[in-house]
C-alpha positions in Angstrom: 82.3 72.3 120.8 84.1 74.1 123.6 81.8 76.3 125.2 83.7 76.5 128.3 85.6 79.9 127.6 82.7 82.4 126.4 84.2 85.6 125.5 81.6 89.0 125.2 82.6 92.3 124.2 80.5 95.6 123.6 80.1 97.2 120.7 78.4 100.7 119.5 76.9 100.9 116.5 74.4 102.5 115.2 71.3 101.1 117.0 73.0 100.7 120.4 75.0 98.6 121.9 75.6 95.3 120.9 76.7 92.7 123.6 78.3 89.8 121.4 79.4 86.9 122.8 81.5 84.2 121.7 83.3 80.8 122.6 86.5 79.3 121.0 85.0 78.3 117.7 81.7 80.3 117.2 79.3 83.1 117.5 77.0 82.5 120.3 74.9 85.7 120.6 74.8 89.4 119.3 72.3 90.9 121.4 70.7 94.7 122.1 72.7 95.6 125.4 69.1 96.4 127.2 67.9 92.9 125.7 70.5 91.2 127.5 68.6 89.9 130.3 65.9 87.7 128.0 69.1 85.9 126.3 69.5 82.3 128.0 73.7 83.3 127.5 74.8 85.1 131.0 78.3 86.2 131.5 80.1 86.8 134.5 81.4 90.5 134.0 85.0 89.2 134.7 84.9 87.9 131.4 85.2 90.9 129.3 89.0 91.3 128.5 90.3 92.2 125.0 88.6 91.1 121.8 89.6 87.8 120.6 90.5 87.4 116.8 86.4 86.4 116.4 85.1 89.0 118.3 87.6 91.3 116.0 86.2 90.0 112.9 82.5 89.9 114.0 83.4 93.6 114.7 84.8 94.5 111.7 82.3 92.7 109.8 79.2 94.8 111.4 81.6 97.9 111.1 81.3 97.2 107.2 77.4 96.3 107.1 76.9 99.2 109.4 79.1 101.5 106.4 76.9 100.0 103.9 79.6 97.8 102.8 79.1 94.3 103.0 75.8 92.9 102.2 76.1 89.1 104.0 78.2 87.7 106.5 81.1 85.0 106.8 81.0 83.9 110.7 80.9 80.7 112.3 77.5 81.0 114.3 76.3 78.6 117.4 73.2 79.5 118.6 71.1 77.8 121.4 67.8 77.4 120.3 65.5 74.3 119.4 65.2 72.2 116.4 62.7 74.1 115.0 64.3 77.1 115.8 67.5 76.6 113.9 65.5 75.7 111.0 63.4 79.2 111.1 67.2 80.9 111.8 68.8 79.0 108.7 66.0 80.2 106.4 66.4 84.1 107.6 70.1 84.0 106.6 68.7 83.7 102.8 66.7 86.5 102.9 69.0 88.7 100.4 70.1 91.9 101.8 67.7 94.6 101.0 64.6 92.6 100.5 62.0 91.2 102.9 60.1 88.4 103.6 56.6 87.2 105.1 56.5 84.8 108.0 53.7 83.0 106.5 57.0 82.8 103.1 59.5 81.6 106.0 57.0 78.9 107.3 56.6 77.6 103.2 60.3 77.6 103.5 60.7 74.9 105.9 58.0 72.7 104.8 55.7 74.1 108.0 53.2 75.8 105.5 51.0 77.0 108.8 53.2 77.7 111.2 53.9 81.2 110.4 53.2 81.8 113.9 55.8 79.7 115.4 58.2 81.0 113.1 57.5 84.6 114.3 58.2 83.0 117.8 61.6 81.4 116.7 62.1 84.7 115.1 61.9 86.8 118.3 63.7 84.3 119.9 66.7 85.1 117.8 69.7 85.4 119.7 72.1 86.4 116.7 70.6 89.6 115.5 71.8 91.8 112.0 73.7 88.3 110.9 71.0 86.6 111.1 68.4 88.8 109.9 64.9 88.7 111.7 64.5 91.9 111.1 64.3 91.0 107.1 60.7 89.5 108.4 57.5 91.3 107.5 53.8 91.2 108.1 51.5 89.1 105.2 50.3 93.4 104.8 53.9 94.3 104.8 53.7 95.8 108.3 56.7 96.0 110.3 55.8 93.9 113.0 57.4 91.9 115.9 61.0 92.4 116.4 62.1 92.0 120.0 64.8 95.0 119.4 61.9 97.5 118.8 60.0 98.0 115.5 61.9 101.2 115.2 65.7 99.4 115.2 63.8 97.2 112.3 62.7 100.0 110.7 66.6 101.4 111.0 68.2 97.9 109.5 65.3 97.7 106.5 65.9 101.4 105.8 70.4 101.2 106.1 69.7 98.1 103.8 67.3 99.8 101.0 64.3 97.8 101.9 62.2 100.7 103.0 
């Protein structure tokens, strides 16, 4: 994959700024603007320049989750992260929108029946936020607990999607 031209581009919505950045061919990270400095992707602030057609879509896309719109999302995603990681990140993107799910339920997901705490890990380590959704991840007591964007931006997303 070319990684060599990383595009980022800001975005408001709803929650705050979003700082999304992208390469040639993917998705690398949709971040909280004031969570930007705990995301391993740093870019040089001469790379902001117009939206490329995948930052325009990825825009367009949250602009229709964001209007209740669209309920799942049709990007080409690259984020750095470990093995294990990935795995946790794969099994959040089918949580349905509008319903929830226990770590302890993501852990039975990929065959790692007690690691539920490692998975809430991988899940705060999620650099792709709202697209791949973390925030879909709930307590065993159905507390909203752990997301690195604040448990009141969780609270927002579960509440925009009908899960509160």
């Amino acid at each position: 994959m070319n990684h060599d031209r990383k595009q980022e581009h800001l975005y408001e919505s709803p929650i705050g700024t979003l700082r999304i950045v992208a390469d040639d061919i993917a998705i690398r990270s949709i971040t909280l603007e004031e969570r930007q400095k705990s995301v391993d992707v740093q870019i040089a602030p001469e790379s902001f320049s117009k939206p490329t057609p995948l930052i325009d879509e990825t825009i367009r896309q949250l602009d229709q989750y964001f209007s209740k719109t669209r309920t799942t999302f049709d990007l080409p995603l690259d984020p750095e992260g470990t093995v294990f990681q990935k795995q946790v990140w794969a099994a959040l993107r089918n949580i349905p929108y509008g319903q929830t799910r226990t770590y302890k339920e993501i852990a039975q997901a990929i065959d790692c029946p007690h690691g539920y705490r490692a998975v809430g890990l991988a899940n705060n380590r999620n650099p792709i936020i709202i697209v791949i959704p973390c925030h879909r991840v709930i307590g065993s007591n159905g507390s909203l607990i752990g997301y690195r964007g604040g448990l009141s931006v969780k609270e927002e997303l579960l509440k925009l999607e009908g899960a509160l």
